[in-house]
N, CA, C and O of each residue as an XYZ file, in Angstrom:
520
protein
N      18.225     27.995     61.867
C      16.886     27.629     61.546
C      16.421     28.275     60.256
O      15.597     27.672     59.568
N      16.858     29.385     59.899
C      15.793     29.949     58.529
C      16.986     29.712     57.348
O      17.157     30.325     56.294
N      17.696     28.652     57.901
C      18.462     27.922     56.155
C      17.811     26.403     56.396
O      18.040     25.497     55.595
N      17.164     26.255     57.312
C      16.377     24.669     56.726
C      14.805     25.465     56.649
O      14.047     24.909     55.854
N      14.375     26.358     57.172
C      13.186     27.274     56.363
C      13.295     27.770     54.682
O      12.356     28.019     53.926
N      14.543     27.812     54.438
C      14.497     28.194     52.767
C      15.220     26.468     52.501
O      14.283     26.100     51.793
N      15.506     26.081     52.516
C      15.036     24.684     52.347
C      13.963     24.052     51.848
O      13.674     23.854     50.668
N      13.278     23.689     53.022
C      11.740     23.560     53.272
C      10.992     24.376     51.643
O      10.332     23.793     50.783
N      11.375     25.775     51.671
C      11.073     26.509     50.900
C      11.026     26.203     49.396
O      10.077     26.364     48.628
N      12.370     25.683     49.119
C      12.703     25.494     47.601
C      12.200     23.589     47.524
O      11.323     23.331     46.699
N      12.457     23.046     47.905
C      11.371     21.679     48.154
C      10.309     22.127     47.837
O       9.832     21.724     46.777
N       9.644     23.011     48.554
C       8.589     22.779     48.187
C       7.862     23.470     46.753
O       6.966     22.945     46.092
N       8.531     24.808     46.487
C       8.311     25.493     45.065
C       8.528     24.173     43.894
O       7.804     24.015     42.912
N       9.851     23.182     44.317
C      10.471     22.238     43.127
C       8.906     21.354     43.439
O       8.187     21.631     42.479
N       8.402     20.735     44.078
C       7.897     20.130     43.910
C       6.364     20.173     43.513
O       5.905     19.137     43.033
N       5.408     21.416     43.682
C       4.868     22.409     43.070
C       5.276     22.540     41.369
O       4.522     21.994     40.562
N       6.325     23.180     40.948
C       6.569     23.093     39.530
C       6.273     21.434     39.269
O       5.150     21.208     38.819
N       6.966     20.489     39.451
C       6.857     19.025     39.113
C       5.756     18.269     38.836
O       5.535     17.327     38.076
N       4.890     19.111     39.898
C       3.286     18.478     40.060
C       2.398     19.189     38.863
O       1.403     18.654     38.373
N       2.872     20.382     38.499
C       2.413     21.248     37.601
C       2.526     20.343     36.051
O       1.595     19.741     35.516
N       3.585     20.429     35.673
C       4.327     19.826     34.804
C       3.813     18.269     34.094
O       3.394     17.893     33.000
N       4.211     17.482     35.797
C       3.079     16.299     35.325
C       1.372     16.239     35.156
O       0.897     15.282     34.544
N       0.633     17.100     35.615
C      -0.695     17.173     35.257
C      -1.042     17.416     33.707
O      -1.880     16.852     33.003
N      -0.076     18.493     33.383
C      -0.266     18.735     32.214
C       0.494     18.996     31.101
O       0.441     19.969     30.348
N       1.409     17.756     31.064
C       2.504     17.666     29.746
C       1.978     17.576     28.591
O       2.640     16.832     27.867
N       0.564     18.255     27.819
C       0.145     17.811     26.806
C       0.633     20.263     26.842
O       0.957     20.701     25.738
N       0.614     20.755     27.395
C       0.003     22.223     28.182
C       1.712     22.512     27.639
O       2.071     23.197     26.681
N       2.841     21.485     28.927
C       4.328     22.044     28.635
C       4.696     21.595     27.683
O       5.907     21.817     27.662
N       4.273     20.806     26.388
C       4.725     20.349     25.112
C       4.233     21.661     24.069
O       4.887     22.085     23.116
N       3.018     22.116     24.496
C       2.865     22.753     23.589
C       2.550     24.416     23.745
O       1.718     25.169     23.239
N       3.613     24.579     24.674
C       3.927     25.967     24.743
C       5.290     26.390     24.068
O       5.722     27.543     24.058
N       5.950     25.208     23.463
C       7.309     25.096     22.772
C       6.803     25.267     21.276
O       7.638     25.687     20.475
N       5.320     24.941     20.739
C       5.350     24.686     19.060
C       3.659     25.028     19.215
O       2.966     24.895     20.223
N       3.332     25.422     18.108
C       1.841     26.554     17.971
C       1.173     24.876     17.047
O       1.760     23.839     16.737
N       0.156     25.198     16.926
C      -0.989     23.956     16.612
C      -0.653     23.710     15.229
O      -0.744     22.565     14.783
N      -0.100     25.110     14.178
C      -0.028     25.094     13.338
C       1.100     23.969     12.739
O       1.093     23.265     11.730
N       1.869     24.107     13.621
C       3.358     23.167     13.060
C       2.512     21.732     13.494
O       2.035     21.269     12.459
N       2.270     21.129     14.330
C       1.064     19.861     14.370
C       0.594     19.387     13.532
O       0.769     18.180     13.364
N      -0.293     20.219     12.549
C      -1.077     19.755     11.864
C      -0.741     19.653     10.487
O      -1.353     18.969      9.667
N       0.743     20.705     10.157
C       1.728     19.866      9.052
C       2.541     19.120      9.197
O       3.267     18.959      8.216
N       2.845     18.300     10.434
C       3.297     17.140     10.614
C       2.627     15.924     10.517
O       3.041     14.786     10.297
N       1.447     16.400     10.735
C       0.374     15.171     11.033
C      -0.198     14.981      9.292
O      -0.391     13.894      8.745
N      -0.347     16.053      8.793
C      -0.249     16.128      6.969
C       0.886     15.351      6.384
O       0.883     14.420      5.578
N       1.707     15.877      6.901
C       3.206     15.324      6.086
C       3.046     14.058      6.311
O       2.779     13.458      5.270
N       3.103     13.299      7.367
C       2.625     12.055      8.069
C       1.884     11.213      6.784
O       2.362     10.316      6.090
N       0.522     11.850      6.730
C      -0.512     11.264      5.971
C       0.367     11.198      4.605
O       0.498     10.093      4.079
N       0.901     12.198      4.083
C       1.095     12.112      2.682
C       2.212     11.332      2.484
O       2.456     11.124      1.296
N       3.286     10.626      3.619
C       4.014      9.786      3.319
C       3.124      8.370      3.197
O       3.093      7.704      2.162
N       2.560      8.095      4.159
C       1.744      7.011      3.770
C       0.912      6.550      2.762
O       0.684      5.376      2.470
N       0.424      7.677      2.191
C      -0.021      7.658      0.858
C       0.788      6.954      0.099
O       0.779      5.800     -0.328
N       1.547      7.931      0.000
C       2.930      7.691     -1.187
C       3.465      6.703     -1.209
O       3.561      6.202     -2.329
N       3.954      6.079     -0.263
C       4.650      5.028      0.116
C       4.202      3.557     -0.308
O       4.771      2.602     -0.838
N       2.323      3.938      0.392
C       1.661      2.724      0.557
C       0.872      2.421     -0.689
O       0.975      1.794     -1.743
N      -0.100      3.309      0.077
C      -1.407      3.146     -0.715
C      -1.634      3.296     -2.497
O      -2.284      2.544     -3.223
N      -0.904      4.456     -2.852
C      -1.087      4.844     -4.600
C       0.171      3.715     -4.875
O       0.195      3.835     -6.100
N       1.008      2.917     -4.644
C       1.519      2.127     -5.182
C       0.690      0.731     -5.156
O       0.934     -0.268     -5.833
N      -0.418      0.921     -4.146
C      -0.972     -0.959     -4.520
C      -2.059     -0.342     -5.240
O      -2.470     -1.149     -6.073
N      -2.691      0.728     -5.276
C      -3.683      0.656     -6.159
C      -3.368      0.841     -7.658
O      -4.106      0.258     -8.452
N      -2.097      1.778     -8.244
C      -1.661      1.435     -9.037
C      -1.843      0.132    -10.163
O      -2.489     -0.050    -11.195
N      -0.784     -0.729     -9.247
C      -0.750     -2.074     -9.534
C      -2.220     -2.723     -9.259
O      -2.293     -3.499    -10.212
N      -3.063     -2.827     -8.753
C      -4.158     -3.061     -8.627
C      -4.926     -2.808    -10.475
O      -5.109     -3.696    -11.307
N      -5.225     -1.311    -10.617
C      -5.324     -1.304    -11.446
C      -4.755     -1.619    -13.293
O      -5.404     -1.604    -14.339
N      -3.513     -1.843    -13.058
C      -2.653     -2.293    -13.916
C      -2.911     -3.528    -13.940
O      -3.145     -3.747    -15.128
N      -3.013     -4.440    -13.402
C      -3.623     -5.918    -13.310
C      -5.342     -5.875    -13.518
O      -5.844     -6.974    -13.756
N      -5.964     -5.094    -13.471
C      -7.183     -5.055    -14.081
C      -7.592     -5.104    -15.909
O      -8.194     -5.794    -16.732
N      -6.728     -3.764    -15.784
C      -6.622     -3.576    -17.482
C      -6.072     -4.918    -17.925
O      -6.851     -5.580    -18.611
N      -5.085     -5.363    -17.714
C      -4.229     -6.520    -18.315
C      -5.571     -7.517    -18.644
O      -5.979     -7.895    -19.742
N      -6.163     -7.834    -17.129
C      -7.527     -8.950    -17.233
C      -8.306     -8.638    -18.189
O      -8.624     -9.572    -18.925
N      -8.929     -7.115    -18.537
C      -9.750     -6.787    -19.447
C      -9.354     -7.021    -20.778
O     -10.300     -7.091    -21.563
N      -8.411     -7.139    -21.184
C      -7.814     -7.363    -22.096
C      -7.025     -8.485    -22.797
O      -6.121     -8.438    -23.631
N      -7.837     -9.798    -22.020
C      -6.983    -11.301    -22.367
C      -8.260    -11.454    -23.535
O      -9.436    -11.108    -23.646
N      -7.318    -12.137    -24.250
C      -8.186    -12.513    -25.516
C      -7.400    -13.992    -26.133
O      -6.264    -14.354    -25.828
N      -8.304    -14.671    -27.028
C      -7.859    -15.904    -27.335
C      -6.384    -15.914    -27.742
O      -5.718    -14.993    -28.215
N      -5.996    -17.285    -27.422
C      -4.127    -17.542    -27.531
C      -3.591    -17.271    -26.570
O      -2.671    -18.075    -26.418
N      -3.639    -16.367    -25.561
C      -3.475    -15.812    -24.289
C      -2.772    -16.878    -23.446
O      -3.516    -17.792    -23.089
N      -1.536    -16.951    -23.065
C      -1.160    -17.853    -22.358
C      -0.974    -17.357    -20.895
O      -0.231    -16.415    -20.619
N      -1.926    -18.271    -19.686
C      -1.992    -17.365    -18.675
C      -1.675    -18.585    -17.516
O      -1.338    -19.736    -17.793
N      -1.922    -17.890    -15.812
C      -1.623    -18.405    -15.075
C      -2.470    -18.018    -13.885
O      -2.336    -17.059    -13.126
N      -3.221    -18.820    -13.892
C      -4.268    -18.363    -12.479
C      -3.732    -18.453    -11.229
O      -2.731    -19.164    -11.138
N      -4.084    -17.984    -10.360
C      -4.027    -17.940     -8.971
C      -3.628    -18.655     -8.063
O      -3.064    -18.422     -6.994
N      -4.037    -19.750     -8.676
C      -4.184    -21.530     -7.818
C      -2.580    -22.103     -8.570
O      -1.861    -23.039     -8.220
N      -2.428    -21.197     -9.612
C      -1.119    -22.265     -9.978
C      -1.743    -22.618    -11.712
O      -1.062    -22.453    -12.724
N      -2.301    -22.814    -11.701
C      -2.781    -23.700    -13.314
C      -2.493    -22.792    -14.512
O      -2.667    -21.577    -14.605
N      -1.964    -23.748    -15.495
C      -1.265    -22.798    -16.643
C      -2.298    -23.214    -18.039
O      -2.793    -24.336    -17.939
N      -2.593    -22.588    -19.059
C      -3.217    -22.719    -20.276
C      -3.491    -21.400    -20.713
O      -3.342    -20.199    -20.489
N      -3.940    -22.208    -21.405
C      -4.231    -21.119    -23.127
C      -5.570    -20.961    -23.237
O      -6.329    -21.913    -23.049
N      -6.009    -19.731    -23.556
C      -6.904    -19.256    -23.333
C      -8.101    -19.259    -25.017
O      -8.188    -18.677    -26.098
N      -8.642    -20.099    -24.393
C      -9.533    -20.659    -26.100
C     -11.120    -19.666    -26.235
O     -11.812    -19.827    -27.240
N     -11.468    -18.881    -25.364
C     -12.735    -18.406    -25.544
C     -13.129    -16.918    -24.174
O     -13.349    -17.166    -22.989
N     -13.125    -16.256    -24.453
C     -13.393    -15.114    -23.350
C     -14.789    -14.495    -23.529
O     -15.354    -13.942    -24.473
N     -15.167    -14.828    -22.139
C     -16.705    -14.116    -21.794
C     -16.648    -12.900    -21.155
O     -15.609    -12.239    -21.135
N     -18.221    -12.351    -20.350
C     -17.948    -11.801    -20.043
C     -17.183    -11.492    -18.639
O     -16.609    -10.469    -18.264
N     -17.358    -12.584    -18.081
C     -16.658    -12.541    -16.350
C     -16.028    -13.853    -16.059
O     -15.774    -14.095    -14.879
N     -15.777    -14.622    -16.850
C     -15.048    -16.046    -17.309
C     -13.920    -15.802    -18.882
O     -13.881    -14.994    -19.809
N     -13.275    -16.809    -18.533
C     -12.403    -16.984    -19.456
C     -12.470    -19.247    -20.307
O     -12.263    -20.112    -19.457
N     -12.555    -19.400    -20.772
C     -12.309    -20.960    -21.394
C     -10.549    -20.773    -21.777
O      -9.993    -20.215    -22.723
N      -9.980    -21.547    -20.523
C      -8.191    -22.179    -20.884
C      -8.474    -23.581    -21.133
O      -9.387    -24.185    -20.570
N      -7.634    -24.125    -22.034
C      -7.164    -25.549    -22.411
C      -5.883    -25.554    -21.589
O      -4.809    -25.001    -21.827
N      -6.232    -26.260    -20.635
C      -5.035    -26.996    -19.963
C      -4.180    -28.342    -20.375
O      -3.225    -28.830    -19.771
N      -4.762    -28.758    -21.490
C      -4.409    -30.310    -21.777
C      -4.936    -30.701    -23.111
O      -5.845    -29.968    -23.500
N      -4.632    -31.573    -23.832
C      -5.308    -31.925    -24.942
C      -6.582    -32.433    -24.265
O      -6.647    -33.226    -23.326
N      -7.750    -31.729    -25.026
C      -9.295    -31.967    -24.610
C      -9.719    -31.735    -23.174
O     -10.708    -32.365    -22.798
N      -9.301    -31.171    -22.580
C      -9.359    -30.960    -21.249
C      -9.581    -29.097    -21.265
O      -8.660    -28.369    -21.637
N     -10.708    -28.634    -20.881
C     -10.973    -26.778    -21.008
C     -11.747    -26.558    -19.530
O     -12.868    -27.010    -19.293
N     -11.132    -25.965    -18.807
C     -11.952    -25.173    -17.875
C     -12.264    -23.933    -17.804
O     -11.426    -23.035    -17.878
N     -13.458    -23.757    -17.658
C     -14.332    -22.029    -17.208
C     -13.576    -21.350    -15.829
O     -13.507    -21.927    -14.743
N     -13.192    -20.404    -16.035
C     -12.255    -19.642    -15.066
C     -12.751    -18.311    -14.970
O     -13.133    -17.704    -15.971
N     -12.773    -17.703    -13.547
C     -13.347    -16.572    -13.380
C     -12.011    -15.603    -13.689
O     -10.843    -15.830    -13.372
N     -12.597    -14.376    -14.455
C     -11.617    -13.687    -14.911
C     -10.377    -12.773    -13.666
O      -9.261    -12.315    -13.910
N     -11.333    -12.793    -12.063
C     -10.481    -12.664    -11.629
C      -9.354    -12.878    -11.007
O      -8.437    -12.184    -10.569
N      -9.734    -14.489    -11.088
C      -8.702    -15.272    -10.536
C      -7.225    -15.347    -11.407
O      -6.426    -16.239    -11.123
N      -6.972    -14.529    -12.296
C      -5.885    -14.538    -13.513
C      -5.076    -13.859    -12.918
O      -5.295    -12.709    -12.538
N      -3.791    -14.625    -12.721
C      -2.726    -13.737    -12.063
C      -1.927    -12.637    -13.351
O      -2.126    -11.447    -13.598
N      -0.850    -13.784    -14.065
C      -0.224    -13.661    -15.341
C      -1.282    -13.928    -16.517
O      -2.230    -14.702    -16.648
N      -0.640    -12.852    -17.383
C      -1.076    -13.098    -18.540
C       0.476    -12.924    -19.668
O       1.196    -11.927    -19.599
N       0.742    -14.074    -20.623
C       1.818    -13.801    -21.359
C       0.923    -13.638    -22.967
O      -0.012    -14.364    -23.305
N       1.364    -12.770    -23.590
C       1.050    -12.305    -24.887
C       1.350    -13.085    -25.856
O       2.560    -13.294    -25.780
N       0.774    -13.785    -26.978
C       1.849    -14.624    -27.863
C       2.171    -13.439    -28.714
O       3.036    -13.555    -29.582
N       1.702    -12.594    -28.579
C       2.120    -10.907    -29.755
C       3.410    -10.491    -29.362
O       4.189    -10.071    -30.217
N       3.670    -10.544    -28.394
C       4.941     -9.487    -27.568
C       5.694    -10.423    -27.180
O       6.728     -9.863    -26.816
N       5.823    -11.786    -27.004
C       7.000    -12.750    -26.994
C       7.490    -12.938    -28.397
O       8.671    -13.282    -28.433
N       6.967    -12.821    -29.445
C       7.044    -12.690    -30.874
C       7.782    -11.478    -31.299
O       8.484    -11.449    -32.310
N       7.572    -10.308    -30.359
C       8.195     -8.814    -31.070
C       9.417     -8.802    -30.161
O      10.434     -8.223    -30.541
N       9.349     -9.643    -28.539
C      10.370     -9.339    -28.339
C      11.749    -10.213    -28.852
O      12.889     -9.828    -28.590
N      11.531    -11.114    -29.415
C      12.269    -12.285    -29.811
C      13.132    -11.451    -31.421
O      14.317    -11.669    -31.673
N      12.217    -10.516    -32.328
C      12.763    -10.163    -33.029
C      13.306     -8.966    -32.712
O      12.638     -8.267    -31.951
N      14.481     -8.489    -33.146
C      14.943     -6.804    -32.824
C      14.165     -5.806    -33.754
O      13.439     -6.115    -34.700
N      14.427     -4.696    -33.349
C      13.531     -3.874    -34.193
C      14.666     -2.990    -34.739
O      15.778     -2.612    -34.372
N      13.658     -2.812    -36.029
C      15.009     -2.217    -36.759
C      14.896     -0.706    -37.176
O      13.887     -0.038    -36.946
N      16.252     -0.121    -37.939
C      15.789      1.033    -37.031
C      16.098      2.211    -38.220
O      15.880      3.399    -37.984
């Protein structure tokens, strides 16, 4: 009888620890690692996403801004929708492209995807010398 009493016994201590354990696995996770290591993971975390994500579209975001600020007549461009012309007159939040002989539409400057240079298809066409 007192080997199914220590039986009984260790059943019941195991199942005691178990019940312990599951109430509060946030308690047995973090008696292994201090708050401090947490919260440079959870940093490190953030600063990959940064990196990864975010400063590369705003980047380009802004790099496509400047470009827009900077279309000026001759400008051969390509809006958004698809439509290609040359850029005959720049306002301040519009652009005038000739799409066609006699044919000019008013275009909002942000709808400009591409912009091709007739300056820099010109410099790149010649070599530079040296």
């Amino acid at each position: 009888m007192s080997s199914l009493s220590v039986f009984f016994a260790q059943v019941t201590n195991a199942a005691n620890a178990a019940t312990d354990t599951a109430a509060n696995p946030v308690d047995a996770a973090a008696k292994g690692s201090s708050p401090l290591i947490m919260v440079g993971w959870y940093a490190l975390a953030m600063g990959l996403v940064y990196f990864l994500f975010l400063r590369p579209q705003s980047q380009s975001k802004k790099l496509q801004e400047e470009k827009i600020k900077s279309a000026k007549t001759g400008d051969k461009i390509v809006t958004s929708s698809g439509i290609h012309g040359i850029i005959t007159n720049v306002k301040d939040s519009t652009v005038i492209v000739r799409v066609a002989d006699n044919v000019k539409l008013e275009i909002e400057k942000s709808h400009i995807d591409k912009i091709t240079r007739s300056d820099s298809t010109e410099s790149e066409k010649t070599p530079a010398k040296a």
